[in-house]
VOGU-3710 file (C-alpha; in Angstrom, 3 decimals, decimal comma):
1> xxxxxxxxxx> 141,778/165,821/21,563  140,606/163,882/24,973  137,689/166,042/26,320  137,948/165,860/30,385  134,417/165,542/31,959  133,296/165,392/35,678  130,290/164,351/36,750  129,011/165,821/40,009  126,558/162,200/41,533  127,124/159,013/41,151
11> xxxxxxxxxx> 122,988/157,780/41,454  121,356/156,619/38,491  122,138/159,684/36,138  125,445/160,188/37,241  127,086/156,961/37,091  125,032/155,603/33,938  125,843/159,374/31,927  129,378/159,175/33,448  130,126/155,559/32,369  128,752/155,849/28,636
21> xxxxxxxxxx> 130,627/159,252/28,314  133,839/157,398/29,416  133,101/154,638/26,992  132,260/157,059/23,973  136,574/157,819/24,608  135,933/161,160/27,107  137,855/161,184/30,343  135,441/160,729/32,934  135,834/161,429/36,857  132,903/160,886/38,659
31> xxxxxxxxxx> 132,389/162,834/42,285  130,196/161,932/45,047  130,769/163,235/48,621  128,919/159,585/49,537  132,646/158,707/50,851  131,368/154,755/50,942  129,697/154,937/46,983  132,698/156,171/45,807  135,006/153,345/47,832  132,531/150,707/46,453
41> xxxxxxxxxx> 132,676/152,218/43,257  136,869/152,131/43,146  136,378/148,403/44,214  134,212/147,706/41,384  130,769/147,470/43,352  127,906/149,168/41,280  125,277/150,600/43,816  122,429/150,369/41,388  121,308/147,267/39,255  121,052/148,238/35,693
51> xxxxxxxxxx> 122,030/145,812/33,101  124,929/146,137/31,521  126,662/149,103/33,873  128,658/146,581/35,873  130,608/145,829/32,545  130,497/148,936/31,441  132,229/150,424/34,697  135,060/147,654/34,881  135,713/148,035/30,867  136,537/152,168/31,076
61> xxxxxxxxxx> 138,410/152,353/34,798  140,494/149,519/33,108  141,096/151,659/29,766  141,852/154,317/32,532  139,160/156,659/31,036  136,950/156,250/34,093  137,633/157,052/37,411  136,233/158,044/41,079  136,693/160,867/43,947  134,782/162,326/46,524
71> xxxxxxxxxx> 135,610/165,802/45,335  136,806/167,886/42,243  140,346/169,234/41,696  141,051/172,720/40,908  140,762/173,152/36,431  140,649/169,343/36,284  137,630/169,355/33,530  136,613/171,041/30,217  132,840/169,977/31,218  131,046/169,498/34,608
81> xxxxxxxxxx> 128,260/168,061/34,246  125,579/168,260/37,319  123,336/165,253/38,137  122,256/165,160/41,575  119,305/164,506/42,913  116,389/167,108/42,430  113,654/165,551/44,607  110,182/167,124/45,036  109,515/169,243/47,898  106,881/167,826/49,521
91> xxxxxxxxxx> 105,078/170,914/50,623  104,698/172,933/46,976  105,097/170,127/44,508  108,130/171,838/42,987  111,359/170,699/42,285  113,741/171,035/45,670  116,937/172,009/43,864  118,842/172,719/47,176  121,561/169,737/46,401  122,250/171,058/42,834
101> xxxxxxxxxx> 122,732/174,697/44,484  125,489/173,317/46,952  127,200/171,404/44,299  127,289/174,397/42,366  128,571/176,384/44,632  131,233/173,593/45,414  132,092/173,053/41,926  132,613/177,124/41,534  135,179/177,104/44,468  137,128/174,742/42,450
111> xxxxxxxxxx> 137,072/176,154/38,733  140,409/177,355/37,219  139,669/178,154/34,348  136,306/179,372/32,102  134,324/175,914/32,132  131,339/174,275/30,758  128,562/173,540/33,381  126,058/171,432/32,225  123,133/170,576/34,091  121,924/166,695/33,580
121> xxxxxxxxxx> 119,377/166,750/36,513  115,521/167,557/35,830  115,210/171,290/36,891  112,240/173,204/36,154  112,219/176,039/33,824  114,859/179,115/34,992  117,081/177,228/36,739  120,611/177,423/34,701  119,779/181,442/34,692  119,543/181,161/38,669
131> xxxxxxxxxx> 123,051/179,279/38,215  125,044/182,480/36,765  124,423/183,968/39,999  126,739/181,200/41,451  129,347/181,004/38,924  129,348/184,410/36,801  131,526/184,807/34,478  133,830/181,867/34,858  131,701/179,236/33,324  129,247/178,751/30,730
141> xxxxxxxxxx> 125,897/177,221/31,687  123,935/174,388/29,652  120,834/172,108/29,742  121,319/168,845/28,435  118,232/166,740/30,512  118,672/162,912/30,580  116,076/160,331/28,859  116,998/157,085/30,292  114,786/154,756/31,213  115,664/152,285/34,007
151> xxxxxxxxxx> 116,596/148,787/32,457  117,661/149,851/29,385  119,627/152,870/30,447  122,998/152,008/28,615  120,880/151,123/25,280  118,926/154,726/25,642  122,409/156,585/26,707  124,194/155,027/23,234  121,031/155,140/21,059  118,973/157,720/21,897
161> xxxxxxxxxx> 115,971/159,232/19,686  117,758/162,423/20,269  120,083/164,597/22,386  118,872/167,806/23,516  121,015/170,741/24,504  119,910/174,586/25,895  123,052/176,817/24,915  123,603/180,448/24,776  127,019/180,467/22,811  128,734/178,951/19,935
171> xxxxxxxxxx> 131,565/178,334/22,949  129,004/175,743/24,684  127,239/174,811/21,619  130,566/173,819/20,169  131,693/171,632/23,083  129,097/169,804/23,608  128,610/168,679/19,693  132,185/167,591/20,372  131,034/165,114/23,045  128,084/163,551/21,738
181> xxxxxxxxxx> 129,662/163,699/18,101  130,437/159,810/18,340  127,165/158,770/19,460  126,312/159,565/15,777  122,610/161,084/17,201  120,601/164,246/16,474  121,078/166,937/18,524  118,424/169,802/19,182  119,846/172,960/20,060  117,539/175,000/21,381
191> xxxxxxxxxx> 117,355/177,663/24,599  118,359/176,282/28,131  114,607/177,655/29,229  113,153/175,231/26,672  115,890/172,564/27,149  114,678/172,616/30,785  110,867/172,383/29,946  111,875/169,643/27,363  112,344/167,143/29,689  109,133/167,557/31,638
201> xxxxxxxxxx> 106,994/167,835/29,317  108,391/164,311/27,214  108,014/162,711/30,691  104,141/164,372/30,459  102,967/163,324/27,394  104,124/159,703/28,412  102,574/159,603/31,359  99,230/161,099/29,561  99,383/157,492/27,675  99,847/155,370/30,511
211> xxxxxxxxxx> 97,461/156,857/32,304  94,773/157,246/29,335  95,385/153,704/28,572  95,077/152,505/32,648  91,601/154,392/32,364  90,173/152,783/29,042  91,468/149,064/30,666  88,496/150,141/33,308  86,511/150,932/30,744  87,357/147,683/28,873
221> xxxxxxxxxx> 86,280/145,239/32,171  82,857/146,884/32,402  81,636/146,517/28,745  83,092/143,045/28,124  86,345/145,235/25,865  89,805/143,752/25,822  92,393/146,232/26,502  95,268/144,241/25,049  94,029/144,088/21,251  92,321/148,110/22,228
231> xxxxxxxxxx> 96,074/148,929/22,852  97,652/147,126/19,757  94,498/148,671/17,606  95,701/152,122/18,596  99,140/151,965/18,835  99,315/151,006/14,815  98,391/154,512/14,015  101,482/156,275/13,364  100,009/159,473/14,938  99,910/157,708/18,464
241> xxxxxxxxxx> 102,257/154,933/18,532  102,222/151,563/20,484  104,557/152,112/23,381  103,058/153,082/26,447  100,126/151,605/25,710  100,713/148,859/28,551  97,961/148,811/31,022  99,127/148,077/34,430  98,999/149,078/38,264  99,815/153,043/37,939
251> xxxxxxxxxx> 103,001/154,983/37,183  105,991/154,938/39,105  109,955/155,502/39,267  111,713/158,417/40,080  110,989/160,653/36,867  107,282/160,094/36,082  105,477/160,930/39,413  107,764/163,771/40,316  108,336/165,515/37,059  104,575/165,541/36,416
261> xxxxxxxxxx> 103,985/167,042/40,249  106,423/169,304/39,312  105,447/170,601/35,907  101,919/171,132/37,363  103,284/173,293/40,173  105,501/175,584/37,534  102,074/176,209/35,799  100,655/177,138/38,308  103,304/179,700/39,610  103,335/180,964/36,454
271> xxxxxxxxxx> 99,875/181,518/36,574  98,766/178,936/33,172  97,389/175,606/35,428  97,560/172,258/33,232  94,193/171,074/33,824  95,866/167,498/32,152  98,405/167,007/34,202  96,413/167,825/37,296  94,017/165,039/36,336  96,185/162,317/35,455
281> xxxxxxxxxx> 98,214/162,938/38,603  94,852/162,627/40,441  93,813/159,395/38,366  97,345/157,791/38,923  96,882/158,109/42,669  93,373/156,449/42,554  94,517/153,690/40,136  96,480/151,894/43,043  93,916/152,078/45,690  91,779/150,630/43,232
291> xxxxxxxxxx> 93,702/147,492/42,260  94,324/147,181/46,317  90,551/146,905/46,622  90,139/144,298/43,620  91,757/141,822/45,911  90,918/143,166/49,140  87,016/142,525/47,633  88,059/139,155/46,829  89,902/137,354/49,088  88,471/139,112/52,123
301> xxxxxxxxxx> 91,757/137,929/54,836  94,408/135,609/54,812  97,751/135,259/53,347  98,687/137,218/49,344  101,658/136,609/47,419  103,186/139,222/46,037  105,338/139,041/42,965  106,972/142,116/42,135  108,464/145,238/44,276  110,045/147,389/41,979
311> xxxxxxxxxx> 107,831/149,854/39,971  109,471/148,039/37,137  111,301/144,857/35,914  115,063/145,102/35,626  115,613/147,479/37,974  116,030/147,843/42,035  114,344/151,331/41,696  111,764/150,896/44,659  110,587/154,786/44,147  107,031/155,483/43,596
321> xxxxxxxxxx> 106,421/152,177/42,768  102,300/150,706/42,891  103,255/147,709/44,661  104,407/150,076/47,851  100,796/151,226/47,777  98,792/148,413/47,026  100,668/146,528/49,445  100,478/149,077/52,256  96,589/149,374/51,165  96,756/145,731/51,783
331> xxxxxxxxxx> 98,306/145,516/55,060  95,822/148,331/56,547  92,656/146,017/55,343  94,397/143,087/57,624  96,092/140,629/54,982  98,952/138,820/55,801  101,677/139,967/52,714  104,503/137,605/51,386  106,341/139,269/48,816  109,305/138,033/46,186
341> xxxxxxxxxx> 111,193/140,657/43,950  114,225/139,654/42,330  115,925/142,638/42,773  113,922/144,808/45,094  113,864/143,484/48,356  117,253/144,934/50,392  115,202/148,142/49,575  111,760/147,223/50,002  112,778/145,781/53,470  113,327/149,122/54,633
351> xxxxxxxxxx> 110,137/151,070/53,450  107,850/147,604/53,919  109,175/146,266/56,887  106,229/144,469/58,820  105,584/142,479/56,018  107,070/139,029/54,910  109,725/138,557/52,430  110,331/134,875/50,352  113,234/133,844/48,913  111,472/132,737/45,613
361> xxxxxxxxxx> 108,147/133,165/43,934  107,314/129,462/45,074  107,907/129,852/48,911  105,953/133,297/48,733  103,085/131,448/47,342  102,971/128,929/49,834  99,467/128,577/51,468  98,671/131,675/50,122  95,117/132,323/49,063  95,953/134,046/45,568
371> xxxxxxxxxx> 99,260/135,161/43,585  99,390/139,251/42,848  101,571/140,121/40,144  102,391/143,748/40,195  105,707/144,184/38,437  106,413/142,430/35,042  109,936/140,563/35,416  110,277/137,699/33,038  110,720/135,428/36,037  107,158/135,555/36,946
381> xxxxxxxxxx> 106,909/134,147/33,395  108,592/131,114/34,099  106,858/130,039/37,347  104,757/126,799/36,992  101,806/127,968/38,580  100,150/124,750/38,293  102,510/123,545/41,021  102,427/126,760/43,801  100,974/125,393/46,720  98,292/128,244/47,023
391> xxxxxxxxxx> 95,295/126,988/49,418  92,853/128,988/46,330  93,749/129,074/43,060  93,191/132,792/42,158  95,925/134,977/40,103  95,852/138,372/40,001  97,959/139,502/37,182  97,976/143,324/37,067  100,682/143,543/34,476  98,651/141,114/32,126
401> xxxxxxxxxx> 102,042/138,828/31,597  100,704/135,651/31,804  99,281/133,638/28,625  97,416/130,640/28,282  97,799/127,101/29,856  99,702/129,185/32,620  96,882/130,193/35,015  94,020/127,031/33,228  92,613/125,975/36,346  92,757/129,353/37,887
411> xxxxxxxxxx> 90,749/131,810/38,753  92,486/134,470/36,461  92,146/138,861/36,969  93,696/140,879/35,004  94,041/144,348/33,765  91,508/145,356/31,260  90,019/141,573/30,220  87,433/139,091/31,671  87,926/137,325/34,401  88,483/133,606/33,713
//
């Protein structure tokens, strides 16, 4: 039997959740009141660059499984799924969850018959009981939070580690084992409270490691260390694992920075601070001004490539990202900025606009004093840096991508290592 889903947003959640669902064999209608998303959308235009969505999209509207609107019809679906935007209030620190309340209460105005509501976005800890309020007795209410990580959502959405559902019923329970069945995965059942408190604290404990291992790369220039071989030597223990033991510019993206602002403030409404997530938060924010002042210190004025806008390769995700403060820490100590993203810039144009944008790494580079590489796209990679016509020959490589002969001959910083 077909399950119908919609899926209230069409961002990166949404359309990624609402795509793989379709694929899985569920029929999928996607809803976004963005009147122009959902017209590109029906053309076939993907408003976000993640690999492998583009074909994803065109292979289930084809099969007829996937499709768009601007607003839900009356008993259309057996699940809604909610994934709008829950940004942080800038104020408190706390989640703003005043576009999932209006959906809700748009979706409820539309429900025929007892439905599923299942909340995808990152809400903090309460939030589907708040939601019975809206719909009472004419829906069931579930937490199923998203892990996918930009650039390899698709892979993460179709092979995830698990899938993690807060029910209160068999009813929901039931459904929802029904749609995730062919994904083959293990699914946690578990309370929507600590469904909801799931997701932030996963999205903690990884920034703990990013930010532990961003500290100990400090620790590793000043007594001669090397925090590549540190990071490998640690990551072999099965207790603590090698991924996110990358040392880099600071955390970014639209999950990390706000769910960790956002756990903090819960604890301390609820009256149990998190002493560790108030400290990494703080050490994150001082991370960037401090790789802003290792070239500021160096190269005094004059012109700085900059390779990499994004807070991460394979993705257009400009949110949060290190480069948007190391740059604008840049700017403010008078350097002239040329910048080159491969997928960033439409974006970056509008939240960096007084600085100038190249059309390659090579023109960016062009009687520049030194090279900054602060995202790690396997484009930078390829450059022959021999050739850039740089008026110094200094590379800062803050995502530590680059390997020997590629900057021999340079003057070579990076994260965590000698300078050469």
């Amino acid at each position: 039997m077909t399950i119908k889903i919609a899926v209230i947003g069409t961002g990166y959640v949404g359309l990624v959740s609402g795509a793989c669902m379709a694929d899985i064999g569920h029929e999928v209608l996607c809803i976004d009141r963005d009147l122009h998303k959902i017209a590109d959308l029906q053309k076939g235009i993907i408003p976000i660059y993640e690999p492998g969505l583009k074909e994803i999209v065109e292979r289930n509207v084809a099969a007829g499984r996937l499709s768009f609107a601007s607003q839900m019809q009356e008993a259309e679906a057996d699940a809604v799924f909610l994934a709008v935007g829950t940004p942080t209030d800038p104020k408190t620190d706390n989640a703003d969850l005043s576009i999932l309340f209006e959906a809700a209460n748009e979706v409820a105005q539309k429900l025929g018959k007892k439905t599923l509501i299942v909340v995808k976005s990152t809400v903090p800890v309460g939030t589907c009981e708040k939601l019975k309020g809206i719909f009472g007795e004419n829906a069931d209410i579930a937490s199923n939070p998203e892990f996918l990580r930009e650039g390899s959502a698709i892979k993460d959405f179709m092979q995830p580690d698990r899938v993690v559902c807060g029910v209160e019923n068999s009813q929901a329970q039931d459904l929802l084992q029904r749609i995730y069945a062919p994904l083959g995965a293990k699914i946690v059942f578990t309370s929507p409270e600590t469904s909801e408190l799931i997701k932030y604290a996963a999205n903690a404990m990884l920034a703990i490691k990013v930010v532990f291992i961003n500290e100990l790369a400090d620790l590793c220039e000043e007594v001669g260390a090397d925090i590549d071989d540190l990071s490998v030597g640690i990551g072999l223990d099965s207790r603590i694992g090698e991924k996110f033991l990358k040392a880099g510019p600071g955390i970014g993206g639209s999950c990390f920075p706000k769910d960790t602002r956002a756990l903090a403030a819960q604890a301390q409404n609820a009256g149990v601070p998190t002493k560790i997530i108030e400290a990494l938060i703080d050490a994150n924010e001082s991370r960037k001004a401090k790789m802003a002042k290792k070239i500021i210190n160096k190269i005094g004025k004059g012109k700085v490539a900059v390779f990499g806008l994004t807070f991460k390769a394979n993705t257009d995700d400009m949110r949060e990202s290190p480069a948007l403060a190391i740059v604008h820490e840049l700017e403010r100590a008078g350097l002239h900025i040329c910048a080159y993203d491969p997928q960033g810039m439409k974006e970056a144009k509008k939240l960096l606009p007084n600085i100038e944008y190249a059309e390659s790494a090579e023109a960016a580079a062009e009687n520049a004093e030194a090279v900054a590489i602060l995202t790690e796209w396997e484009e930078f990679k390829q450059v022959d840096y021999g050739k850039l016509k740089l008026n110094k020959k200094i590379i800062f490589d803050f995502r530590n991508i680059l390997t020997p002969p590629q900057y021999v001959g340079f003057e070579y910083i990076s994260i965590g290592r000698k300078p050469i």
